[in-house]
LOFIBA-459884 format. One record per residue (C-alpha): x negated, y negated, z negated; residue in three letters. Coordinates in steps of 0.25 Angstrom, whole numbers, padded with zeros to 4 digits, always signed. Layout:
! residues N
XYZALA...
This chain:
! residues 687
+0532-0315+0583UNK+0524-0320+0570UNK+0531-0310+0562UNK+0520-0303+0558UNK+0508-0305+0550UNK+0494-0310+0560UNK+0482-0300+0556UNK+0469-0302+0558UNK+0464-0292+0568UNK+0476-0288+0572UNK+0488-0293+0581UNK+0501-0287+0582UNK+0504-0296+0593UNK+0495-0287+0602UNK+0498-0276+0594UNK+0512-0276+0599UNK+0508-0278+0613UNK+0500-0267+0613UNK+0512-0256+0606UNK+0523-0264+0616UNK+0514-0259+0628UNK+0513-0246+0623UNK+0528-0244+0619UNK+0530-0247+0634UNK+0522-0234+0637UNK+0526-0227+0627UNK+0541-0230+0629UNK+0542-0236+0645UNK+0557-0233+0643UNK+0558-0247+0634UNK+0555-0255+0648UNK+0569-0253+0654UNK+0577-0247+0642UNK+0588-0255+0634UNK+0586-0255+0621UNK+0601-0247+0613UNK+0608-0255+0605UNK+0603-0261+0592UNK+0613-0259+0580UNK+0609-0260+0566UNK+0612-0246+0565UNK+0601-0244+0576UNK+0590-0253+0570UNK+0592-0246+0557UNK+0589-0232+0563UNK+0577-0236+0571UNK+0571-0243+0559UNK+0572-0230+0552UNK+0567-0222+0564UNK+0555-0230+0566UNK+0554-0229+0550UNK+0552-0215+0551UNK+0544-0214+0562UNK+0534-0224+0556UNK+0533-0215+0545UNK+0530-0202+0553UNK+0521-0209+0562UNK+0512-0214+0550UNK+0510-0202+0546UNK+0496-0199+0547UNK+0497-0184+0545UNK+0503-0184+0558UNK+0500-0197+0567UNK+0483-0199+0564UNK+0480-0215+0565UNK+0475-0219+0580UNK+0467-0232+0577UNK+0469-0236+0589UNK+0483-0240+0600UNK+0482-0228+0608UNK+0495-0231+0619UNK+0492-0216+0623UNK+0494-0209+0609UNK+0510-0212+0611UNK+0511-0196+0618UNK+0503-0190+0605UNK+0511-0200+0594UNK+0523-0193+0600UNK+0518-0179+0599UNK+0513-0181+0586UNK+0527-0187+0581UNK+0535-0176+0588UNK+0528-0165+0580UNK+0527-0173+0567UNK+0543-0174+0567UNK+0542-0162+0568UNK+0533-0158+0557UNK+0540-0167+0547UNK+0553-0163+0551UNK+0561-0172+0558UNK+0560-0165+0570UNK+0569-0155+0569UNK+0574-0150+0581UNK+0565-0137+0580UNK+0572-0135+0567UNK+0583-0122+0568UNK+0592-0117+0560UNK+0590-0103+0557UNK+0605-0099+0564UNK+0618-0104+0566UNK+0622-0114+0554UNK+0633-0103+0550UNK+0634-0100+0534UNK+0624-0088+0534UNK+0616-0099+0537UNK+0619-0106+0525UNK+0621-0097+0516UNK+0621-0081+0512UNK+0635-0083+0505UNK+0644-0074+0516UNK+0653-0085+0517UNK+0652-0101+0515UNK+0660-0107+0503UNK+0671-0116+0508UNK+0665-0131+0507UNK+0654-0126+0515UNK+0663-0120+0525UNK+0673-0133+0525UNK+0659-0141+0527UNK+0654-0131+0540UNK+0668-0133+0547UNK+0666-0148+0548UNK+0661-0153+0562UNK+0646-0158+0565UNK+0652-0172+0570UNK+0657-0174+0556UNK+0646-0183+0551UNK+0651-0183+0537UNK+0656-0172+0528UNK+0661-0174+0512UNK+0661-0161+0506UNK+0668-0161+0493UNK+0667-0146+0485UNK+0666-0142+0471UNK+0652-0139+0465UNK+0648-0126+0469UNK+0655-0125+0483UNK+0643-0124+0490UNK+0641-0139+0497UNK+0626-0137+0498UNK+0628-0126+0507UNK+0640-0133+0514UNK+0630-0145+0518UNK+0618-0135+0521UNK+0630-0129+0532UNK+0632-0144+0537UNK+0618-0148+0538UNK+0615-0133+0545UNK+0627-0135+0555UNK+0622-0149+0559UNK+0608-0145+0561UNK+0611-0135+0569UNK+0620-0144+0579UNK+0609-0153+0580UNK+0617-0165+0571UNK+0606-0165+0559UNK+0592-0163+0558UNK+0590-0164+0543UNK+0597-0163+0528UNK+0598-0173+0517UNK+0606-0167+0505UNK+0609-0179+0496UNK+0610-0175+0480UNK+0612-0186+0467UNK+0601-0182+0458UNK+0586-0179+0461UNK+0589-0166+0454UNK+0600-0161+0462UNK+0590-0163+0473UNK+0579-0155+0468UNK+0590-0144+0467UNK+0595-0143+0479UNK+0583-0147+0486UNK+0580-0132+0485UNK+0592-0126+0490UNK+0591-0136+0501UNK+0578-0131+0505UNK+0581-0116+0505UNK+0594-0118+0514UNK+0584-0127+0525UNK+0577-0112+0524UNK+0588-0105+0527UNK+0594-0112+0537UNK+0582-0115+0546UNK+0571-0107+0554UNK+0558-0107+0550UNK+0551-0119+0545UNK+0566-0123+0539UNK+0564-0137+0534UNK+0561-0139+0519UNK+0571-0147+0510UNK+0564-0158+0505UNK+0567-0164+0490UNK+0570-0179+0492UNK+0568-0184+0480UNK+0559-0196+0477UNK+0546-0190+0468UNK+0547-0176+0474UNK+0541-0169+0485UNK+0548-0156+0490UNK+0549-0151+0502UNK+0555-0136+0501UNK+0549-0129+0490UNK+0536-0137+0491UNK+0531-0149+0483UNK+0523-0160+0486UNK+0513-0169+0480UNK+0511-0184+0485UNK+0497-0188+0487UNK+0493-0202+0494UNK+0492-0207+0506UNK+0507-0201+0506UNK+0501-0186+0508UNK+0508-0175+0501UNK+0502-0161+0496UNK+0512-0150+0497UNK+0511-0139+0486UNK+0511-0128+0498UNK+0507-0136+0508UNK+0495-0146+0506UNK+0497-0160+0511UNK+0501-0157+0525UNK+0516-0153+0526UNK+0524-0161+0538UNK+0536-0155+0536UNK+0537-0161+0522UNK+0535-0175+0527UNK+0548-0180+0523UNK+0547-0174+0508UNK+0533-0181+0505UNK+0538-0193+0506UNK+0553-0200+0498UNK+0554-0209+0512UNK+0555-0197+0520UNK+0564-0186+0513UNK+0575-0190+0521UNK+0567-0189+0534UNK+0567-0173+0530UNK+0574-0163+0538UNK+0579-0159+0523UNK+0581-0166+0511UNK+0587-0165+0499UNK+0587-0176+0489UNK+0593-0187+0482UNK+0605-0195+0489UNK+0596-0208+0484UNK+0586-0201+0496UNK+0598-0204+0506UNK+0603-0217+0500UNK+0588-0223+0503UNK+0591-0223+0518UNK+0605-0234+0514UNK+0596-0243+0503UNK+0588-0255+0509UNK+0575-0250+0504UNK+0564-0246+0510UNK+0563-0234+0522UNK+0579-0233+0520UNK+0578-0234+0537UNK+0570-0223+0538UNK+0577-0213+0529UNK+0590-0216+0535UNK+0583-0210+0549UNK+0579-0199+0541UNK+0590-0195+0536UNK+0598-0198+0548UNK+0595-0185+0555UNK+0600-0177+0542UNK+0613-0172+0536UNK+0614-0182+0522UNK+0623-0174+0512UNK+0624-0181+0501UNK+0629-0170+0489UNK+0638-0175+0477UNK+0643-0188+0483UNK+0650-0191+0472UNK+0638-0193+0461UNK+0634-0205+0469UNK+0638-0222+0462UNK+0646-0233+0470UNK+0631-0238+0474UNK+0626-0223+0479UNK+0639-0220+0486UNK+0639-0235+0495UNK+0623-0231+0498UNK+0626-0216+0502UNK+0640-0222+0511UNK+0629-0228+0518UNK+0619-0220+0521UNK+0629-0210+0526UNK+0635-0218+0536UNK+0623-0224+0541UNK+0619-0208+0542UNK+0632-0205+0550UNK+0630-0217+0559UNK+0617-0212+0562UNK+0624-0198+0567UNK+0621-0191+0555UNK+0629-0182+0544UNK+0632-0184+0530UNK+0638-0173+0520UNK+0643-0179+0505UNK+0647-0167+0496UNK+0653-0168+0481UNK+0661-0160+0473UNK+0670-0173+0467UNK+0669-0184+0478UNK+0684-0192+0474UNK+0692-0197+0486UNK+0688-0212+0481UNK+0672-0206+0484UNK+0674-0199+0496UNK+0682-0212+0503UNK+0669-0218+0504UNK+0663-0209+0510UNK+0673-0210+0520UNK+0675-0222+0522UNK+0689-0224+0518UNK+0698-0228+0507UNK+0700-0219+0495UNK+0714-0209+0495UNK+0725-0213+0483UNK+0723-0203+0472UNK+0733-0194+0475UNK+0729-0192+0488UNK+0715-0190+0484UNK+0720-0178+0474UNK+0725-0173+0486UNK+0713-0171+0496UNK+0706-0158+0497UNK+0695-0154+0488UNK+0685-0146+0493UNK+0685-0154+0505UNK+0677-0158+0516UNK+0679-0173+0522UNK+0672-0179+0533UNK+0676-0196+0537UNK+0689-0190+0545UNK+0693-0178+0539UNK+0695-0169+0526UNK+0694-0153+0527UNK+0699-0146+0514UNK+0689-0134+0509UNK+0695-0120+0508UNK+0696-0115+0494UNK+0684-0108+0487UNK+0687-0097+0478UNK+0674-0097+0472UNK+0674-0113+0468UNK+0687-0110+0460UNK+0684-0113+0447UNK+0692-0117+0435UNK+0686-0126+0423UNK+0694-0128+0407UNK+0689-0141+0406UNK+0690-0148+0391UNK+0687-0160+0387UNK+0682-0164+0373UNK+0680-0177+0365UNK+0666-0179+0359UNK+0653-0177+0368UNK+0640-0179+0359UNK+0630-0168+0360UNK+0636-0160+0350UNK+0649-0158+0354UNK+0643-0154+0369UNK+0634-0145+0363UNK+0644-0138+0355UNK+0654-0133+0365UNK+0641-0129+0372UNK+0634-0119+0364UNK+0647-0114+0359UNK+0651-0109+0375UNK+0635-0105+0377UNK+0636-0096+0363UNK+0647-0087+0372UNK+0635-0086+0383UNK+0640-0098+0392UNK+0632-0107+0400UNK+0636-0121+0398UNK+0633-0135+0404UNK+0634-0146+0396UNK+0632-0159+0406UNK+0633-0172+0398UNK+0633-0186+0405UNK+0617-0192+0397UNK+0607-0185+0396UNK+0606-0190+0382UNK+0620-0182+0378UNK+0615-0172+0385UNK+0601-0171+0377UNK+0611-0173+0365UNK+0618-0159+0368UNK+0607-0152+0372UNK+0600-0154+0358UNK+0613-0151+0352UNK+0615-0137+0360UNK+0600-0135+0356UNK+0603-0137+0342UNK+0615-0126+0342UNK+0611-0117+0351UNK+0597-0119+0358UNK+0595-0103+0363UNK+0608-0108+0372UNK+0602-0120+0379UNK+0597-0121+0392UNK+0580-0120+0393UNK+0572-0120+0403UNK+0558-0112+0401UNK+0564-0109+0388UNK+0564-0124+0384UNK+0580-0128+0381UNK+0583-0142+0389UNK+0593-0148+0397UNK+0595-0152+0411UNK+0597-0168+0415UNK+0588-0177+0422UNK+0577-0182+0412UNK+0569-0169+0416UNK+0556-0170+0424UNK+0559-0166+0438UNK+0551-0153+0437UNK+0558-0151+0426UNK+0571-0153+0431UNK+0568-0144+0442UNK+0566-0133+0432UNK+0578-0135+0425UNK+0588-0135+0438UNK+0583-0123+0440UNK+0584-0116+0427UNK+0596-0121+0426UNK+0603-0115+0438UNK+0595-0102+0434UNK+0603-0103+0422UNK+0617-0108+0426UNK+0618-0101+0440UNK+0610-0089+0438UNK+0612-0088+0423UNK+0597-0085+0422UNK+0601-0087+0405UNK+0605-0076+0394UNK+0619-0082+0386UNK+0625-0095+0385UNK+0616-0107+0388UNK+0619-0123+0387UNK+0613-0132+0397UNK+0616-0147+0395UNK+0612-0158+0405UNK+0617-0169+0413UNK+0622-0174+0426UNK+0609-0166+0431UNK+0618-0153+0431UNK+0629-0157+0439UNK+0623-0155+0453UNK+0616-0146+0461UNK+0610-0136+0449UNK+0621-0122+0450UNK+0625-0121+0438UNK+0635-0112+0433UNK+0641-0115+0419UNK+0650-0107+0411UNK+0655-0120+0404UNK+0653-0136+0405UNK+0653-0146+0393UNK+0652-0161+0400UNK+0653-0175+0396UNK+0664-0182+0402UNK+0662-0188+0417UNK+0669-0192+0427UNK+0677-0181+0436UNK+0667-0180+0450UNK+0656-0176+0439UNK+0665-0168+0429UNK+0664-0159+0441UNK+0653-0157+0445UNK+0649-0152+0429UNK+0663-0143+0432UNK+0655-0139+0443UNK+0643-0131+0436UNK+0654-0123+0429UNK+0657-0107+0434UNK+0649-0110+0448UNK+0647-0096+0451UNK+0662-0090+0450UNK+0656-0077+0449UNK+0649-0077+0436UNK+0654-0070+0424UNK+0656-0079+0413UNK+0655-0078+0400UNK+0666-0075+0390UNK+0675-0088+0388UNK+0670-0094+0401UNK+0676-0087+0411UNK+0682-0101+0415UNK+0673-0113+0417UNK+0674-0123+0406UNK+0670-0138+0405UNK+0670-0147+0392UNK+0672-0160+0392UNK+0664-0170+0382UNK+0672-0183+0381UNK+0668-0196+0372UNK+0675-0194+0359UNK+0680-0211+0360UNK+0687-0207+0373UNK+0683-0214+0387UNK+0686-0229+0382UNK+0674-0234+0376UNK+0667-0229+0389UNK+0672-0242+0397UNK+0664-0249+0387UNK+0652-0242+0383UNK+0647-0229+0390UNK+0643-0217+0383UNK+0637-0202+0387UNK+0637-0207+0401UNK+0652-0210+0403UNK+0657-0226+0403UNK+0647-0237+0406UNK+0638-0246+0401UNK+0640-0260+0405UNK+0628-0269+0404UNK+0620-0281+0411UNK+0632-0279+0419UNK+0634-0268+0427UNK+0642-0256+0422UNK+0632-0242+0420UNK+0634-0227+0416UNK+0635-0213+0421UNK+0650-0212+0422UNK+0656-0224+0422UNK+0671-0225+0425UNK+0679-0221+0412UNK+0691-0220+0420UNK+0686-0209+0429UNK+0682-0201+0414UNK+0695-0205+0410UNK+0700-0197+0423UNK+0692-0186+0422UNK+0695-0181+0407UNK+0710-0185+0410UNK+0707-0173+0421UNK+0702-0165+0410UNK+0712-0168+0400UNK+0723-0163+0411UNK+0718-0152+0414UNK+0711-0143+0406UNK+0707-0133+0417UNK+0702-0138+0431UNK+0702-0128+0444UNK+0690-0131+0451UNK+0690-0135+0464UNK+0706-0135+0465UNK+0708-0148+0457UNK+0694-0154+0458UNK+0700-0165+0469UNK+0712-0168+0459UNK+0701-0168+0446UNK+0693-0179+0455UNK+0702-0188+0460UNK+0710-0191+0448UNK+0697-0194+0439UNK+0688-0201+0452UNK+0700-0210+0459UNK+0701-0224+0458UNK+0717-0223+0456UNK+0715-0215+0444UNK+0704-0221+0438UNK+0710-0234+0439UNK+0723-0229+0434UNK+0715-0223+0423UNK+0708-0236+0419UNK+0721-0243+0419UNK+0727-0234+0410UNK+0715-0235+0399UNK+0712-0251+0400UNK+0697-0247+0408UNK+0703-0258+0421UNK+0691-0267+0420UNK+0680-0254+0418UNK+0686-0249+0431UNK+0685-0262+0437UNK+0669-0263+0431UNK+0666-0250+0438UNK+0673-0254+0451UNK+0664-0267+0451UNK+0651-0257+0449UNK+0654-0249+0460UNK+0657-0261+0469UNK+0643-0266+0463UNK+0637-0255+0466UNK+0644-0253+0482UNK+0641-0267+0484UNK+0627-0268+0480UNK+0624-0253+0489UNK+0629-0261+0499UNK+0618-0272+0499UNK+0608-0261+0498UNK+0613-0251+0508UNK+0605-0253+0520UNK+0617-0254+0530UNK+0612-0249+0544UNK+0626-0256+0551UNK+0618-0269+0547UNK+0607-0277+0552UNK+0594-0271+0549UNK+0588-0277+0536UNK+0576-0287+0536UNK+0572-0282+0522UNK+0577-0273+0510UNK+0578-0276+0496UNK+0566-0271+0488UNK+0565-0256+0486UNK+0565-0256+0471UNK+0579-0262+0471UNK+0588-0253+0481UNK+0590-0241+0473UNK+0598-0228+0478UNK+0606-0230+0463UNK+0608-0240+0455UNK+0601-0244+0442UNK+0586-0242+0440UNK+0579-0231+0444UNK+0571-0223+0435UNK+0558-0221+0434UNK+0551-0207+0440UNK+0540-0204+0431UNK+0529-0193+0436UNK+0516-0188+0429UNK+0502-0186+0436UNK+0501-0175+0430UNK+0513-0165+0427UNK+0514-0163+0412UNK+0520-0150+0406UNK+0536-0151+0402UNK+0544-0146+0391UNK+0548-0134+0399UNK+0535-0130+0403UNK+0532-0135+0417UNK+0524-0146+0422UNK+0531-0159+0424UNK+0529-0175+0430UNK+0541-0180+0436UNK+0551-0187+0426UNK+0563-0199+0431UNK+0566-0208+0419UNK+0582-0213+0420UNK+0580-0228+0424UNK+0582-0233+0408UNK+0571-0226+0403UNK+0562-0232+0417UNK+0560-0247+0414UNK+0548-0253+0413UNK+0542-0239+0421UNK+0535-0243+0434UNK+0535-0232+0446UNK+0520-0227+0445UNK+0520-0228+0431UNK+0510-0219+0425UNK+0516-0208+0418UNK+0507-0201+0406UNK+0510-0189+0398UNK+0507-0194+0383UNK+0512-0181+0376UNK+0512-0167+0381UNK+0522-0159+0371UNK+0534-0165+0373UNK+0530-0171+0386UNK+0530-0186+0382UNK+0528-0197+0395UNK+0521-0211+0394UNK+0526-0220+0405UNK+0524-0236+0404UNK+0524-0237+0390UNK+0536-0227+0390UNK+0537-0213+0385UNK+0546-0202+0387UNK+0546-0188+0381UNK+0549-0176+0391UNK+0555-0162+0384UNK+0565-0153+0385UNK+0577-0163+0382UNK+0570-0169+0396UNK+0563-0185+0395UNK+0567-0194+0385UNK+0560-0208+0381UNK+0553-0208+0368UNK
């Protein structure tokens, strides 16, 4: 009983006299009830229950400070919390729907597309759904329907939608938000941006001041219902989110308030979109959380477009299907733990694609092909695996043919992730006005990386792409002739992808990486973007074969025989790369083994402590370094700026409150501890 500190003037021991009498009043029940059984599962919950009522109940806003034990406030502390849950939202049983969830409700297209169909007829006692459905099928909407039909019978209360990128989250947060208002009654509930740094809450923004208060730019300081938004801790307490999947992975991790999200989000749908961009270390966390999610009673939707049947087997839990059976399976399909329902065909996903590829990849050559299709009036995406090669062909497309290049405010650019976030909004959004709406007069080149592959709608008449592996090759494909509708231009009738390979062949990638394909080896550990040479040997045999691919209808073949360990290690075999497979297979136990040392497993014994915070990561390798100005300073397009993320090379040595001074306005040039870094159209670059 001396486990606590003595303090002079105070004593707990009749401190917990005093609150053990009161419980009894408070609770007479206690006296004679037995207590339900205590499983680590159990313990893990309450933790987190009484984490999350500790934080509501400390918040002054709400519960004023009674300096003095009062046994009688009990009757008023309850009233107080009952309408506070429901001010911040986690009291939503007053919450309806605004009619039956039927697909008017949805959507005002007269007829849902066949995924989201497939999804609907699935049965709310299936806890866990796997969609898989080529880019463009309307999977959004299909998880919208799902979370719809299960608020309605009462099975969720909230939504958690799960994307890779901090972009991809700003992007859908939107369309998230103006669904919620659809489908609720008045006061529907606002989507919140979970997103570390950013405080959004609908189509409000909010500014942190201390004492943990928030001033809300159409609402002053005092906004409950945005409770959960004000605060990184909380975003998954809200009754919708949409954010990064790194959000839902922090309830898995031992690090701090883990207990509490996993509460939170235990009330919610979790779907987790694009399943398939997630490592060996990602995928063992997420498996986690899942089933500590469905163990609790609650839903879990994983959508992807490419998802191999080695990936999906564990997600279900059991071994992977030889190859030929894997070829075999349905695609698009639906799969829950016990069963697998094939989609109907869609007509309007029928797409076919003449895919080439080409030796040589500098910028030149990317560029090149570019402005020769964008000259005929085409719109093209050049997608290239660095952001330096992608700088490289974007300087060459300027250099040859500037009136054709992408701009935003007039100012030609690019689109990857070295933009500040205000910034980067801006471009999304240009660039959807001028690849879906074809806000633009003529041809017109926009070059990028990764950043364009998820959630922006972009409708390209051609693609010219680095070599990558298959699941992503895909995805690109993807931004090609969305809207089968369109009238194309003359020669591209048909959708058209070019493929940039290394002009010394895949070889000298086991050994030293370049462009983003093939690794780095140092200090010992294996790094890159996309590692396995096996898998790009896979994937431009597929190109190789077949010189026009019919999208969806051979999507399931295209991904198996580049993503299945058969092939791949058939491949490796056949081209001496044994002991490069047998390197990345020890990374990816690496990787499993230590997520499982630092998945908080709630099947175990509560923990007596976690490792320090700084140390459990939701990815692996160092984080980088968020920079943010006081004051916002004036970007290269125009607008006013302050938020910048340095990749995690460029962070070292740059504590978190670093101060961050503008040193030069024209370009924007950065001073952070000792560092510079020049911010233009090109993006941010270390000087």
């Amino acid at each position: 009983m001396d486990a606590f500190d003595i303090f002079e003037n105070y004593d707990w021991r009749e401190s917990d006299s005093v609150l053990g009498e009161a419980l009894l009043a408070w609770f007479p029940e206690i006296r004679t009830a037995a207590p339900p059984p205590v499983t680590n599962e159990f313990s893990h919950y309450v933790a987190g229950l009484i984490a999350l009522a500790d934080w509501i109940g400390s918040d002054r806003n709400a519960f004023r400070f009674v300096p003095e034990f009062d046994p009688e406030y009990w009757p008023q502390a309850l009233e107080i919390a009952r309408l506070r849950l429901g001010d911040i939202g986690l009291d939503a049983r007053e919450k309806r729907l605004k009619g039956s969830a039927v697909w008017p409700l949805i959507s005002d297209h007269s007829e849902p597309r066949p995924a989201q169909k497939a999804v609907a007829e699935v049965a709310n006692s299936e806890r866990l759904i796997i969609l898989e459905a080529e880019t463009g099928s309307g999977k959004t909407e299909a998880a919208l329907w799902r979370f719809a039909r299960l608020f309605e019978a009462g099975d969720v209360e909230g939504l958690y939608f799960a994307v890779p990128t901090r972009a991809a989250a700003r992007q859908l947060q939107q369309r998230v938000h103006h669904a919620a208002r659809r489908l609720f009654r008045d006061a529907a509930p606002e989507a919140v941006l979970a997103v570390p740094g950013q405080v959004l809450a609908g189509e409000a923004s909010g500014q942190r001041l201390p004492d943990f208060e928030t001033r809300w730019d159409d609402a002053g300081e005092t906004a409950p219902s945005r409770w959960a938004a004000e605060h990184a801790t909380r975003f998954l307490a809200a009754q919708i989110a949409v954010g990064t999947v790194d959000q839902a992975m922090m309830a898995g991790l031992k690090v701090k308030h883990a207990h509490l999200r996993g509460v939170a989000l235990s009330r919610s749908l979790l779907v987790i979109d694009e399943v398939h961009a997630s490592d060996a270390w990602m995928t063992e966390i997420q498996r986690g959380v899942v089933r500590d999610h469905l163990a609790l009673g609650g839903h879990a939707m994983l959508m992807s477009a490419t998802l191999g049947a080695s990936a999906r087997a564990v997600w279900r839990d059991e071994p992977t299907p030889p190859l030929l059976e894997s070829q075999t399976a349905p695609y698009p399909a639906v799969w829950t733990l016990q069963d697998c329902r094939s989609v109907a065909h869609d007509a309007y996903a029928d797409k076919t694609v003449k895919i080439a590829a080409q030796l040589g990849w500098d910028g030149a050559s990317a560029a090149g092909i570019a402005v020769q299709a964008a000259k005929k009036g085409a719109c093209v995406l050049v997608v290239r695996n660095t952001v330096d090669r992608a700088k490289e062909t974007w300087a060459a497309c300027i250099e040859a043919a500037s009136d054709l290049v992408f701009a935003l405010n007039g100012v030609p650019t690019l689109h990857h992730s070295r933009f500040a976030a205000e910034d980067r909004a801006r471009l999304d959004a240009r660039v959807e006005q001028v690849f879906k709406d074809r806000d633009w007069n003529g041809g017109c080149i926009l070059v990028g990386t990764q950043t364009l592959e998820q959630s922006l709608d972009i409708d390209a008449d051609m693609l010219v792409t680095d070599l990558c592996p298959m699941d992503v090759l895909l995805q690109r494909i993807g931004r090609l002739h969305r809207h089968a509708d369109r009238v194309r231009p003359d020669g591209f009738e048909t959708a058209a992808a070019h493929i940039l390979c290394p002009p010394a062949g895949l070889d000298p990638l086991t050994r030293q990486a370049e462009n983003g394909l093939g690794v780095y080896a140092g200090r010992g550990t294996l790094t890159g973007v996309y590692l396995d040479v096996a898998m790009l040997a896979a994937t431009l045999d597929e190109i190789e074969r077949a010189p026009v691919w019919r999208i969806p209808e051979m999507n399931r073949g295209l991904v198996e025989r580049a993503t299945h360990p058969e092939r791949l290690d058939a491949i490796a075999a056949e081209f001496g790369w044994t002991q490069h497979r047998r390197d990345l297979y020890g990374k990816v136990l690496a990787e499993i083994g230590a997520a499982e040392l630092q998945h908080l497993d709630r099947r175990k014994q509560f923990p007596c402590s976690f490792p320090a915070d700084e140390i459990v990561y939701t990815r692996l390798g160092a984080p980088g370094a968020l920079l943010r100005l006081d004051v916002p300073a004036t970007g290269p397009f125009g607008h006013p700026v302050r938020s910048f993320a340095l990749p995690a090379r460029w962070s070292d040595g740059i504590d978190r409150d670093a101060a961050v001074s503008v040193v030069q306005t024209n370009p924007l040039v950065l001073e952070v501890a000792g560092l510079r870094f020049v911010y233009d159209s090109s993006g941010l670059r270390k000087q």
